[in-house]
C-alpha positions in Angstrom: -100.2 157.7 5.7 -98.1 158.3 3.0 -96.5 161.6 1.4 -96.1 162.2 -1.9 -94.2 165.5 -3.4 -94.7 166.9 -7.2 -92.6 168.8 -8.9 -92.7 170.1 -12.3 -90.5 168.3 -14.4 -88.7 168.9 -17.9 -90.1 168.0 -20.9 -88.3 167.1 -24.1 -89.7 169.6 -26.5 -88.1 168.5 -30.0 -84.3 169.0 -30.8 -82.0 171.3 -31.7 -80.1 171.6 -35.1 -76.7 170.2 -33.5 -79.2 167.0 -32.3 -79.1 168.5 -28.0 -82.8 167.6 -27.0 -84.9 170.8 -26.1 -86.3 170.3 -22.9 -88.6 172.9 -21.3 -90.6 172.9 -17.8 -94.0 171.1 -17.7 -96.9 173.6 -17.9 -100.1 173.4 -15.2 -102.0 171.3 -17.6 -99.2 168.9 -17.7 -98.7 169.5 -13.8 -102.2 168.6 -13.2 -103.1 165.4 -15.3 -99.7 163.3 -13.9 -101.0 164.6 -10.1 -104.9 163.5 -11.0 -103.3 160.2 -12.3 -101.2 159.4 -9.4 -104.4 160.3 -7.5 -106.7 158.2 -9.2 -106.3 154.8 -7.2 -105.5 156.7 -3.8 -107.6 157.3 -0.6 -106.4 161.1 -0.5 -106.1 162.9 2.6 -105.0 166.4 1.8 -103.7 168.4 -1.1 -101.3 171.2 -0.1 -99.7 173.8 -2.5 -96.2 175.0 -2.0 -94.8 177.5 -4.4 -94.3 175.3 -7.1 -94.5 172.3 -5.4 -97.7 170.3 -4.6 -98.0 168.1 -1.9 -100.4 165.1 -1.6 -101.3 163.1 1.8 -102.3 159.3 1.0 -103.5 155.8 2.0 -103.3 153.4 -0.8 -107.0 151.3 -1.6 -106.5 148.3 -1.3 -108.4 146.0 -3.9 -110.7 143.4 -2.9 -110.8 140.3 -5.6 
């Protein structure tokens, strides 16, 4: 069993006039598509919701060839 814990991230977001990248937090959308990603090749166990944070139980699937 395996733990994995998401939290939202910055995003760059364009720049500013001096050249500074912009960077602003990733919105639920975002959130969701990099959690259902990481969760795409995994043998999930639970899904817990923290605040902000989001907190997934795993087995990795193995692959038979």
């Amino acid at each position: 069993m395996k733990i994995k814990l998401f939290n939202r991230e910055l995003v760059a977001d364009g720049y500013f006039s001096n050249g500074i990248t912009k960077t602003r937090q990733e919105n639920n959308e975002e959130l969701e598509t990099r959690i259902n990603e990481f969760m795409a090749d995994k043998k999930i166990s639970s899904v817990q919701a923290y605040g902000d944070n989001i907190m997934v139980m795993y087995d990795e699937v193995q692959e038979n060839d």
